[in-house]
C-alpha positions in Angstrom: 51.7 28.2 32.0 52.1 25.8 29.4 50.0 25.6 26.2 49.3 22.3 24.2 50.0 23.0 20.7 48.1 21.1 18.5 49.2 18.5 16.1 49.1 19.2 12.5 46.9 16.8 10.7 48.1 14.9 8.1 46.9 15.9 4.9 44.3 13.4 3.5 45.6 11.2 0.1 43.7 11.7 -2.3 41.5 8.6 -3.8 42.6 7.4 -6.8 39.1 6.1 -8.8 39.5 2.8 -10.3 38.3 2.9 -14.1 36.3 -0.4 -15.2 38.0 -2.3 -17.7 37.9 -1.0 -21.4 35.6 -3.9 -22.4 33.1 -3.4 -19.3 32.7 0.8 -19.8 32.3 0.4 -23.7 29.3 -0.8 -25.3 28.4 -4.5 -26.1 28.4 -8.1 -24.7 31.0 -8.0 -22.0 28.8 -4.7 -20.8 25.6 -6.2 -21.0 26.2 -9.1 -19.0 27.3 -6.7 -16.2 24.4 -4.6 -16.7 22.1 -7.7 -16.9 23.4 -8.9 -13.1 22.6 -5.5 -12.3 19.5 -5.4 -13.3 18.3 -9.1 -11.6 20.0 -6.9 -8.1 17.6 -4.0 -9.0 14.7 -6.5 -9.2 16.0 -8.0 -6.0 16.4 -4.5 -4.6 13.4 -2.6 -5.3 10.8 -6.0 -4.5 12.0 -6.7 -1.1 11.9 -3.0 -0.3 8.2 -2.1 -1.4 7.3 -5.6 0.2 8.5 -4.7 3.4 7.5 -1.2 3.1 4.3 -2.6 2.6 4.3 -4.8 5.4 3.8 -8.1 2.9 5.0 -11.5 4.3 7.6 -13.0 2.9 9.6 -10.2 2.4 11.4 -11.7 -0.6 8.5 -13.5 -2.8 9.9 -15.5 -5.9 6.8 -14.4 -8.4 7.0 -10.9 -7.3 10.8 -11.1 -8.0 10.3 -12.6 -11.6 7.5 -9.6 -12.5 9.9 -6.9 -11.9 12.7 -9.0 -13.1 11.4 -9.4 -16.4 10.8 -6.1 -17.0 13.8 -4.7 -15.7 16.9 -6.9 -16.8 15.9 -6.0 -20.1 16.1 -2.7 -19.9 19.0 -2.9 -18.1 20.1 -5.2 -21.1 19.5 -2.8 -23.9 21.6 -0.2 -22.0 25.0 -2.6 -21.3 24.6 -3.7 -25.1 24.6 0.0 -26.6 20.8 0.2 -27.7 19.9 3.0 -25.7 23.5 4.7 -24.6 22.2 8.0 -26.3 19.2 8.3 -24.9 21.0 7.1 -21.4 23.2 9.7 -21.5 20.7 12.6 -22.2 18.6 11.3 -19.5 21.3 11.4 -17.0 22.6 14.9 -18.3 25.7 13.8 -19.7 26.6 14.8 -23.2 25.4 13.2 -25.9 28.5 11.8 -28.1 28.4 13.0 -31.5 27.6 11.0 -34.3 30.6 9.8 -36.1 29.2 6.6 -38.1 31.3 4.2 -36.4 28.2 2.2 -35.4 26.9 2.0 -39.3 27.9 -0.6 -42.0 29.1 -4.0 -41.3 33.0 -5.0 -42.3 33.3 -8.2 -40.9 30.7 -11.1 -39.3 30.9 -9.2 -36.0 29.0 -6.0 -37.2 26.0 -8.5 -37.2 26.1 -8.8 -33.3 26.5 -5.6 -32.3 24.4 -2.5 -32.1 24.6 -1.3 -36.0 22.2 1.7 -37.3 22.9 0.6 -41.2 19.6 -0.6 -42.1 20.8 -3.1 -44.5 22.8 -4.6 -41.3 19.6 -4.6 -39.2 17.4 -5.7 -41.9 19.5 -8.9 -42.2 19.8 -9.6 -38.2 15.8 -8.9 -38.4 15.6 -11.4 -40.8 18.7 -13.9 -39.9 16.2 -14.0 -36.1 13.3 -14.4 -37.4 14.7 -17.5 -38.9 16.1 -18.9 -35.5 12.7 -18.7 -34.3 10.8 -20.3 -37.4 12.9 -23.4 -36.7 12.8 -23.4 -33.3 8.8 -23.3 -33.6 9.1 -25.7 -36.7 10.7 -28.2 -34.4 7.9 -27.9 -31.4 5.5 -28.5 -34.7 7.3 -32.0 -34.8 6.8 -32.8 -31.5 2.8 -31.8 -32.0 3.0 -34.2 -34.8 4.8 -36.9 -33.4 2.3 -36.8 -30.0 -0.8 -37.0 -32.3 0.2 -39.6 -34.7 -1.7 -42.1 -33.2 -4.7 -42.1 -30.5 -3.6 -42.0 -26.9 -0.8 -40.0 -24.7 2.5 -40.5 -26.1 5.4 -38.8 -24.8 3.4 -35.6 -23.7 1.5 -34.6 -20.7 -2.1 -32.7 -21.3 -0.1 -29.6 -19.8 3.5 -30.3 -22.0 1.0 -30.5 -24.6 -0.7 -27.4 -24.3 2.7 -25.5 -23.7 4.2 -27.1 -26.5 1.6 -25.6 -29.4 1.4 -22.2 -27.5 4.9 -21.5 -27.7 4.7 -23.0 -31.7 1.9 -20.9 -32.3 3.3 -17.3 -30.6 6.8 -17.9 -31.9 5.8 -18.3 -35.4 3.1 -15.5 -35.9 5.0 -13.3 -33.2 8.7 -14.0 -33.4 8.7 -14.4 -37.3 5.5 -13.9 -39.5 5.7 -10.5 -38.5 9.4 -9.5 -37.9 10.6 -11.3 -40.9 8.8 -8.6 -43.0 10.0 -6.1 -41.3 13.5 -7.1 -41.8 12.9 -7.8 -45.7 11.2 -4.3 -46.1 14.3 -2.6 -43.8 16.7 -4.2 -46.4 15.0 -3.1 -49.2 12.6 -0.2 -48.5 15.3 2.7 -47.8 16.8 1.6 -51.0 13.6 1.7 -53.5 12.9 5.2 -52.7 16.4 6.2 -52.7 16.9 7.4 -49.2 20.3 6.7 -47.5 19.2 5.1 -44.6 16.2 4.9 -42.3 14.6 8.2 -40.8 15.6 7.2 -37.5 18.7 5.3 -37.7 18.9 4.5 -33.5 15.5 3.6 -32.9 15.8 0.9 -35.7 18.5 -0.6 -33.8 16.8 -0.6 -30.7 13.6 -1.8 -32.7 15.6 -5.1 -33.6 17.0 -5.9 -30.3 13.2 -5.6 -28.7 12.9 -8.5 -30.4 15.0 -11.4 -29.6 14.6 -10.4 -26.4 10.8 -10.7 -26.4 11.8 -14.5 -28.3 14.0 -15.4 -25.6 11.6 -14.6 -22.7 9.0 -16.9 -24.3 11.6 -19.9 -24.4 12.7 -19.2 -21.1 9.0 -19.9 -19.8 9.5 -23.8 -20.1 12.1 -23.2 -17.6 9.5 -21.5 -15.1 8.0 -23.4 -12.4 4.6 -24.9 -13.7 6.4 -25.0 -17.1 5.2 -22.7 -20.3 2.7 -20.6 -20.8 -0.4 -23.0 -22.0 -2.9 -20.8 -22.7 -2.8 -20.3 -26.8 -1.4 -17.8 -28.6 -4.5 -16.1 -27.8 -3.9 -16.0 -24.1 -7.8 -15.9 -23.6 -9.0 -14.6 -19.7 -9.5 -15.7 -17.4 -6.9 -18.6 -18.2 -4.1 -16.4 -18.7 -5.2 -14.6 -15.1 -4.8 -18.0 -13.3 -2.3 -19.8 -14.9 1.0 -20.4 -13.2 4.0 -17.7 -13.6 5.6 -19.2 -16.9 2.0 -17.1 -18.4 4.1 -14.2 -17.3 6.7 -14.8 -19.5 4.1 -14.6 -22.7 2.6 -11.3 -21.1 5.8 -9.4 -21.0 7.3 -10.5 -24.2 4.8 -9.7 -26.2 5.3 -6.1 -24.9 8.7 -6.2 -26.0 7.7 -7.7 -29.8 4.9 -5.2 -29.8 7.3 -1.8 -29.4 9.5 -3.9 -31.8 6.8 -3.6 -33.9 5.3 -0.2 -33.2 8.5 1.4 -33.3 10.0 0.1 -37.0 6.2 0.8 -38.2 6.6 4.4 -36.9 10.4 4.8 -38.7 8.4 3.3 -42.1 5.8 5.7 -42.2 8.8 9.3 -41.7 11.0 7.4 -44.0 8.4 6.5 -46.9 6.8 9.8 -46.0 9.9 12.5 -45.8 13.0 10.8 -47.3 11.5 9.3 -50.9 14.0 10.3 -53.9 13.5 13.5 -56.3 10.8 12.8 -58.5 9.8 9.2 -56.9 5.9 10.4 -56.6 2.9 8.3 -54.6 2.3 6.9 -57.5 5.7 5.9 -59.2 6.6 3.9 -55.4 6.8 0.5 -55.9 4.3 -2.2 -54.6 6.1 -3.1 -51.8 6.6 0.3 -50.9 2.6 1.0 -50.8 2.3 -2.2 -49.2 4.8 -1.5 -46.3 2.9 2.1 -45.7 -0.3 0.7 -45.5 0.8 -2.0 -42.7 2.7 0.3 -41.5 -0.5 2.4 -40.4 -2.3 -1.0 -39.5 1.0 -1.5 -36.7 0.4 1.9 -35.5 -2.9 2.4 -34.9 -4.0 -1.7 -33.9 -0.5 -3.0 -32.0 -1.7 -0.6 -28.6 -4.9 -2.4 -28.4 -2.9 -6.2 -28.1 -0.3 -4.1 -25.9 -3.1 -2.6 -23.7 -4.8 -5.9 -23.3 -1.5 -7.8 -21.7 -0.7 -4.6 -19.7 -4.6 -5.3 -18.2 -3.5 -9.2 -17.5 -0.4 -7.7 -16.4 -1.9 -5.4 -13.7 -4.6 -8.3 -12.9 -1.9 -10.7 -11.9 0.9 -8.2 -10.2 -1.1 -5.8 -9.1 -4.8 -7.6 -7.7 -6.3 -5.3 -10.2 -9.8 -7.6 -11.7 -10.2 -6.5 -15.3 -10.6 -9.8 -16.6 -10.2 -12.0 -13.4 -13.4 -13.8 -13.2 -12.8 -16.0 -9.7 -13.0 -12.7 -7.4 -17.1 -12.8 -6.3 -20.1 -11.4 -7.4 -20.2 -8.1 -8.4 -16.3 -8.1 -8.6 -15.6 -10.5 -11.4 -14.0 -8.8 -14.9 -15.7 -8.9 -18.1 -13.5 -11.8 -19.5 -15.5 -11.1 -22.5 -14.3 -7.5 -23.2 -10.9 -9.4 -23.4 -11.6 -11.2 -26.5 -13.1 -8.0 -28.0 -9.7 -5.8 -26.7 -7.4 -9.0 -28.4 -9.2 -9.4 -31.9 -9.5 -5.5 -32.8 -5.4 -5.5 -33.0 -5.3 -9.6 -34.2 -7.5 -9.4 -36.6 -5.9 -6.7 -38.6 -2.5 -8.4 -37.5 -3.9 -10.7 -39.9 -3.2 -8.4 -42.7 0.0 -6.9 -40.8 1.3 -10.6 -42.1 -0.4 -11.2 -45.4 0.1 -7.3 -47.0 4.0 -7.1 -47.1 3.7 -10.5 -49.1 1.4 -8.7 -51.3 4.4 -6.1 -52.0 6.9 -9.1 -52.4 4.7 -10.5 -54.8 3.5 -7.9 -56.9 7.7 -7.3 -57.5 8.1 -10.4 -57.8 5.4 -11.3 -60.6 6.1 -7.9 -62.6 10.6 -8.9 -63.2 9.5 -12.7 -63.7 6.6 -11.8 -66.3 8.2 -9.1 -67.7 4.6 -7.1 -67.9 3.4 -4.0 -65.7 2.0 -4.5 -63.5 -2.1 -4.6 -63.9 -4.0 -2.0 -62.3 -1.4 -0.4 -60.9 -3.2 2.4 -58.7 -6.2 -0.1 -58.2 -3.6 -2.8 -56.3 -2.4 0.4 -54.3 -5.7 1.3 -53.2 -7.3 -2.3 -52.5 -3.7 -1.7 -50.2 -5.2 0.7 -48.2 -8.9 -0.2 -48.1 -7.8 -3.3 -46.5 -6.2 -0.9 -43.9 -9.8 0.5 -43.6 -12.0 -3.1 -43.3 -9.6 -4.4 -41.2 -10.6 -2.8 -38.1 -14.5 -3.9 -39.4 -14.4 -7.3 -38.5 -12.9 -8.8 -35.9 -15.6 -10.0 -34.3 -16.2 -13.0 -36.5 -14.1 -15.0 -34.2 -16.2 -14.5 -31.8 -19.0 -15.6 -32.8 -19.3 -18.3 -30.5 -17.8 -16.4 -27.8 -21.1 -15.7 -26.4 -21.5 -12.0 -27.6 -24.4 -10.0 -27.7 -26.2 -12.1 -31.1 -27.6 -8.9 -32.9 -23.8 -8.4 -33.6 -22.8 -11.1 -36.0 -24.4 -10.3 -38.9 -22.9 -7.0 -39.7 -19.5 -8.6 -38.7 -20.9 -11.5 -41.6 -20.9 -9.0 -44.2 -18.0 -6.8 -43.2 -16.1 -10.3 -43.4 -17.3 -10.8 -46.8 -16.9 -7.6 -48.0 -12.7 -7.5 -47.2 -12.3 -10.5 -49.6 -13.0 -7.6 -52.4 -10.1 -6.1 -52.1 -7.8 -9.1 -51.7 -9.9 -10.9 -54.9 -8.8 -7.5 -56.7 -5.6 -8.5 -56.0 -5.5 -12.2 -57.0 -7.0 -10.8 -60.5 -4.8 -8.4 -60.8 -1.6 -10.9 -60.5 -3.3 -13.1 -63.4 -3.8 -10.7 -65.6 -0.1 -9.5 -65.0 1.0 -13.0 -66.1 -1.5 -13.7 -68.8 0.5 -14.0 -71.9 4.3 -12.7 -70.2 7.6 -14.1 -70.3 8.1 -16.1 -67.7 10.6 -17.5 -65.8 9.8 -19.8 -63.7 13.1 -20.1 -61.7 12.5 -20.4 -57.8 11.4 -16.8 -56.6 8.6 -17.4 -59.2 7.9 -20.6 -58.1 6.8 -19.4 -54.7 4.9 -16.8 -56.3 3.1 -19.1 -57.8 2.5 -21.2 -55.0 1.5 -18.1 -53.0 -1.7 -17.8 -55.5 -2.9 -21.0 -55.1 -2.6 -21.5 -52.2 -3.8 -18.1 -50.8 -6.8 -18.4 -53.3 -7.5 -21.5 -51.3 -7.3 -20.1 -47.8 -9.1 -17.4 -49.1 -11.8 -19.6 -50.3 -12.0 -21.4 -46.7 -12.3 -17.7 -44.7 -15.2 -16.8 -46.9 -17.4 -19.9 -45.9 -16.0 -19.4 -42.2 -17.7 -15.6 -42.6 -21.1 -17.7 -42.7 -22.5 -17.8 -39.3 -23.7 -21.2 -39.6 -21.2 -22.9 -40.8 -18.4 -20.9 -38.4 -20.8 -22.4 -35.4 -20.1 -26.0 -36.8 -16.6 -25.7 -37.2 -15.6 -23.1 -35.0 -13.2 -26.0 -32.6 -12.5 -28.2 -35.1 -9.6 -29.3 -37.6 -10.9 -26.8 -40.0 -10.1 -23.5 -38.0 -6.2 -25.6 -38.4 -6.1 -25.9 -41.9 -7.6 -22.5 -42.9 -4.6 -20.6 -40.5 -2.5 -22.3 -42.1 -2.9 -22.0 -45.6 -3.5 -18.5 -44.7 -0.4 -18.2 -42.9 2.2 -20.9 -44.3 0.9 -21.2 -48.0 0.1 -17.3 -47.7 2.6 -15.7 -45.9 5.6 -18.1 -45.7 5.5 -18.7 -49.3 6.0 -15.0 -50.0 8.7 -14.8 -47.8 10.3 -17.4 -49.3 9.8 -15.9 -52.5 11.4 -12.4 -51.2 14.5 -14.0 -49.3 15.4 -15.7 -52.7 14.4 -12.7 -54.5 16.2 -10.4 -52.8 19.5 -12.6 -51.3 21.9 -11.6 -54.5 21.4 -8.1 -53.2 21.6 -9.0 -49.7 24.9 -10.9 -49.9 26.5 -10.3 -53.3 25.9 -14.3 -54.2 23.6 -16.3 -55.9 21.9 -19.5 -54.6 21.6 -22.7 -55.9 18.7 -22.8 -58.4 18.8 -26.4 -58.7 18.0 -26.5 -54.7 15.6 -23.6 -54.5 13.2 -25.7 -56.7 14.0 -28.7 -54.6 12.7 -26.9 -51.7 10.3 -25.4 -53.5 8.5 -28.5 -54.5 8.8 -30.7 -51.3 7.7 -27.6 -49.4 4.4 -27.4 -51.9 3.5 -31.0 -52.0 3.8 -32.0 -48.5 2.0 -28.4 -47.3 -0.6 -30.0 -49.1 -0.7 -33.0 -47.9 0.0 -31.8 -44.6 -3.1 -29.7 -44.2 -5.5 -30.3 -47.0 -7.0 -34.0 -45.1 -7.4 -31.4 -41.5 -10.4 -29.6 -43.9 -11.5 -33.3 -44.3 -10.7 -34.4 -40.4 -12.1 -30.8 -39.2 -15.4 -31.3 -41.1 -16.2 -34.7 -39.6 -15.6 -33.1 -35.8 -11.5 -33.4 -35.1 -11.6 -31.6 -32.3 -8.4 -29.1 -32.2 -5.9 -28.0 -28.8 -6.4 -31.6 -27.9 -3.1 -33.8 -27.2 -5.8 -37.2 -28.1 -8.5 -37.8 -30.3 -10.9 -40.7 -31.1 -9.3 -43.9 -33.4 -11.8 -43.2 -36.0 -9.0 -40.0 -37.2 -6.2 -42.7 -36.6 -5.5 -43.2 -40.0 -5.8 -39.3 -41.3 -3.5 -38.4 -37.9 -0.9 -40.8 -39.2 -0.8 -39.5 -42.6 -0.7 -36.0 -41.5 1.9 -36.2 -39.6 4.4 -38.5 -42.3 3.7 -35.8 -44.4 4.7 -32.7 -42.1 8.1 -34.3 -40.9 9.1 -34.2 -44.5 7.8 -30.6 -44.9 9.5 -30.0 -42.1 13.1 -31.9 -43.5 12.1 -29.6 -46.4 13.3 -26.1 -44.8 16.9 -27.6 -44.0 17.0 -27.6 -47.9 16.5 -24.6 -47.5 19.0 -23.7 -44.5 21.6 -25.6 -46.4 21.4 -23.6 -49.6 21.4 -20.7 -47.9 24.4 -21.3 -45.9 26.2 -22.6 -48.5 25.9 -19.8 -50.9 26.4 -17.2 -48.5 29.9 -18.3 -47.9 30.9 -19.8 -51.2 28.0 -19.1 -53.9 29.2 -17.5 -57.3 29.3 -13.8 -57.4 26.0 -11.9 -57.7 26.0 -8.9 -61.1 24.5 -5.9 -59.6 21.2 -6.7 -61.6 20.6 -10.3 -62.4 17.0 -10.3 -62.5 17.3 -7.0 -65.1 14.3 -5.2 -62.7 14.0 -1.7 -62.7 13.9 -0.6 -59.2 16.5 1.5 -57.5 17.9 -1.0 -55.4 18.4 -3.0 -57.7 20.7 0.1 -60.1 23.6 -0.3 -57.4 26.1 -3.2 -56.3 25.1 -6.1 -55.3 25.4 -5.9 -52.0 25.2 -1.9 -52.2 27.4 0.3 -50.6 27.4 1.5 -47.2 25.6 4.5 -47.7 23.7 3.1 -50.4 24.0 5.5 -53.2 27.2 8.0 -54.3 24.8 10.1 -55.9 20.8 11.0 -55.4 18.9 8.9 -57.8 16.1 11.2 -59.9 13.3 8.9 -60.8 11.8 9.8 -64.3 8.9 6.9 -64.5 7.3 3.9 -63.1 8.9 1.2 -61.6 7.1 -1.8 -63.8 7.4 -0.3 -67.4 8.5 -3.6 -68.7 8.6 -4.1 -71.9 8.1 -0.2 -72.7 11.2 0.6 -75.2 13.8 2.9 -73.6 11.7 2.7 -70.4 13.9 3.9 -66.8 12.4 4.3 -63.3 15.5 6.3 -61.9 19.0 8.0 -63.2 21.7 8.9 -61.4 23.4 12.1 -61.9 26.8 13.3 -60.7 27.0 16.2 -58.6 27.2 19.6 -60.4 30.2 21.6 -60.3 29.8 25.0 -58.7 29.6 27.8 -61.0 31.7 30.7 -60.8 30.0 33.8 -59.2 31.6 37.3 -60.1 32.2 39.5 -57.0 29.0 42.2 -56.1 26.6 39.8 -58.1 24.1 37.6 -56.4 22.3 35.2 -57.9 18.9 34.6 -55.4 19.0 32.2 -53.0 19.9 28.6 -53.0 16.0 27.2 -52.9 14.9 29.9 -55.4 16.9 27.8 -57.4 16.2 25.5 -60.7 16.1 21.7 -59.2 17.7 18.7 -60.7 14.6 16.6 -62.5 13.6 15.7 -65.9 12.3 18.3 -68.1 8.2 18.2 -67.3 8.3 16.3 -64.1 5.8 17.5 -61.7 7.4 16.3 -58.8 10.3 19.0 -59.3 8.7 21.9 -61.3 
């Protein structure tokens, strides 16, 4: 009987995998655009499939599609670019690659666009953004301008209108009051205390690219259907719960500048804390260093609050949830009011998160150009962090027409009152510095200078808006304008100004063009002046502000305003120009040209990649101008090792003498 005999299979070929392209599987552009389409599929994806888990009709809904979206192409973003391919790996169990510095230092123009954990490379793309955005929100200033230069709609819808100075406003205080600090301070901080780098070297990378990101999604919002988010940089419930999906946009960015924020604050406080220099003492850190702690605790402790309160709009337009929705029915409405108190406990002392780092810039600035110590020394650094303290003390005085309970205004009256103490110390302190120094009143000074009068001013204007009255009368008028702004632009912009010029021979090894700088310097003071000095006079007779018309009796003021703010604003291309210019071509910058006494200041200009080839010892103050023989820091060259005779031991390596001056306490 035959038997079928069964055919042999044929053996199976084995797959041969397919590896991406080089430029796809490492990290930077070429990935992150793959990673970016992936993560619009993932938004896609994972919406349609709750939806119709769900049971929600239509399956594939457009706003539900843009929540996830902006959330999740981000993060997919920061992966294909390199920000987080070490924590990525580590999640997904693969082994973490070692550390070989290849990400640190920049060598060519490139290095700026790539993920770089030099914090001198990352404190010039912080800064070099911030920028970008200062313009961009400059220019939506000029169209503000040109719509209100005369009564009537010009060019501008009501709703283009309102878009226009939301975006101006939330770029500017978000996208580069803020961040621009932070990219100064990351330059410089590491440096004054002598550390080699940052404490966390990744997660300052990552901190920087949180933040274009956060910049791009609130320019993107024009492009939504409905156009921009309109509803101030304030964002005020219930408007911001029932405004159409470009509000989104504002919501979720903000996250993305708050972790910015949070995190680089975070890396501040370990570095300043755990990596200062031998003998560099609380008390022997420079200004700026105090000054960069003490908003460095203000970030940490207030920027949850502002993060918590978009995550609640968040939830109330995603989600149905009604914490501040007020149109759901009685006895289901949110407390739109508990909004406003939730926003101004972080923007209040985000107020000082802008103005304190200017206080560092100036108080180093003041100290080289006078050629004096500073005055009051330990008094500046502890009106530093008593501001920290009163900041969280009063941020209900812009709310005082907010219909709050009425008992609480007055303590928030005298808790407003009470902060300018510490600031006036300040201001006295900077005069008395100067009173009877050398100085040179080249153009870091200059802004200085114009930082004290102006601030002084602003200052002046915040004290009378303390008084309850008088805040009623002129709570939505011209006035509430012009006192943010000289706050904000004759306060804070002038000190950055004065720190970028300051600061930009070390930054790039050239020097700028002095003849420009106090070009700029006095167009930008003049027409600042004119600009918003008449909107105390405007504000005062009843110019409404957030209005895209007005009545023809402020025709005339309108007109004048606005002449006067295009040329402030053809004053920062000045500016932009000298920059530019001397960057690529300006003479050669000594390692000290302002002779300070600082350590970052003690190496090349710019400094090495690793900052220093020996660890600085600091043996005295940093502002002992004018003090014969006087040094903050010396640099010693490692000692050689001493012979040790076989069988003899000699203790062990920390019972050891340490390197320090003779006396120091900080290495006794």
């Amino acid at each position: 009987m035959a038997t079928a005999v069964a055919e042999p299979t044929p053996a199976a070929r084995p797959r041969t995998r397919v590896p991406l392209p080089p430029k796809l599987r490492a990290p930077g552009w070429y990935r992150a655009a793959l990673f970016e389409v992936l993560g619009l599929g993932f938004a896609f994806g994972i919406t349609c499939l709750i939806r119709s888990l769900q049971n929600l009709h239509p399956v594939l809904d457009g706003n539900a599609v843009t929540t996830v979206a902006l959330l999740a192409v981000p993060l997919f973003f920061f992966i294909g670019i390199g920000a987080c391919d070490y924590w990525a790996y580590w999640a997904i169990g693969r082994a973490t690659r070692p550390e070989d510095h290849s990400g640190h230092g920049a060598y060519s123009w490139r290095d700026y666009f790539r993920v770089n954990t030099d914090h001198k490379v990352i404190g010039i793309q912080y800064t070099v953004t911030s920028f970008f955005f200062l313009f961009v929100g400059g220019l939506l200033a000029m169209l503000i301008r040109v719509q209100l230069a005369k009564p009537g709609m010009q060019f501008l819808t009501p709703e283009q209108y309102n878009g226009v100075f939301s975006v101006h406003a939330t770029l500017l205080i978000f996208l580069f009051v803020i961040p621009v600090f932070a990219g100064l301070a990351n330059f410089v901080i590491p440096l004054m205390i002598g550390a080699p780098d940052m404490a966390f070297p990744r997660l300052n990378a990552l901190s920087y690219w949180l933040l274009p990101m956060g910049g791009l999604m609130m320019l993107m919002s024009f492009l939504a259907p409905g156009g921009s988010f309109a509803s101030g940089w304030t964002a005020y419930a219930p408007l911001s719960t029932s405004m159409p999906i470009g509000q989104l946009f504002f919501t979720i960015g903000v996250q993305f500048a708050g972790f910015s924020s949070i995190f680089t604050a975070l890396n501040f406080l370990v570095t300043i804390i755990t990596m200062r220099a031998p003998g560099m003492s609380f008390f022997r850190m420079p200004l700026l260093v105090w000054a960069n702690f003490s908003t460095s605790l203000l970030v940490v402790i207030a920027t949850p609050f502002i993060a918590s309160s978009q995550f609640f709009v968040l939830l109330d337009r995603g989600l149905g949830f009604h914490f501040f929705d007020a149109f759901v029915g009685a006895g289901k409405n949110g407390n739109v009011l508990m909004y406003q108190h939730v926003f101004w406990f972080y923007s209040h002392p985000a107020v000082y998160i802008m103005m304190l780092p200017g206080f560092g810039i100036i108080s180093e600035v003041i100290a080289v150009k006078a050629r004096k110590p500073i005055f009051g020394y330990r008094m500046m650094a502890f009106s530093l962090l008593a501001i920290v303290v009163l900041g969280f003390t009063v941020w209900a005085h812009h709310m005082f027409v907010s219909g709050m309970q009425p008992w609480i205004r007055i303590p928030m009256m005298i808790t407003t009152a009470i902060i300018a103490v510490p600031t006036g110390i300040k201001i006295f302190s900077w005069l008395a510095t100067l009173w009877r120094g050398v100085l040179h009143l080249d153009t870091p000074m200059l802004f200085a200078l114009g930082f004290l009068t102006m601030f002084t001013l602003g200052g002046i204007s915040g004290v009378m808006l303390a008084m309850i009255p008088f805040d009623i009368h002129v709570s939505q008028t011209y006035f509430i304008v012009a006192h943010i702004h000289y706050v904000l632009f004759g306060g804070s912009l002038f000190t950055i100004f004065a720190g970028v010029y300051y600061w930009f021979p070390k930054m790039t090894g050239r020097m700028y063009d002095e003849r420009l700088g106090k070009w700029h310097f006095w167009m930008t003071f003049i027409f600042f002046n004119l600009t918003f000095g008449p909107m105390h006079i405007i504000g005062l007779q009843g110019m409404p502000r957030r209005v895209a018309e007005y009545a023809a009796k402020f025709a005339a003021w309108n007109l004048f305003i606005s002449f006067s703010a295009w040329i402030l604003g053809l004053s920062t291309l000045i500016f932009l120009y000298n920059m530019v210019t001397s960057w690529r071509g300006g003479p050669r910058a000594a390692a000290n040209p302002w002779r300070a006494l600082t350590l970052e200041w003690q190496v090349s200009s710019p400094p090495p990649v690793f900052n220093f080839d020996t660890v600085p010892t600091v043996v005295g103050g940093p502002y002992e101008y004018g003090v014969p023989g006087a040094v903050h820091g010396i640099f010693k060259s490692p000692a050689a090792p001493k012979p040790v005779t076989a069988g003899s031991f000699g203790g062990l390596p920390s019972q050891q003498a340490h390197g320090g001056p003779p006396g120091d306490k900080a290495t006794e």
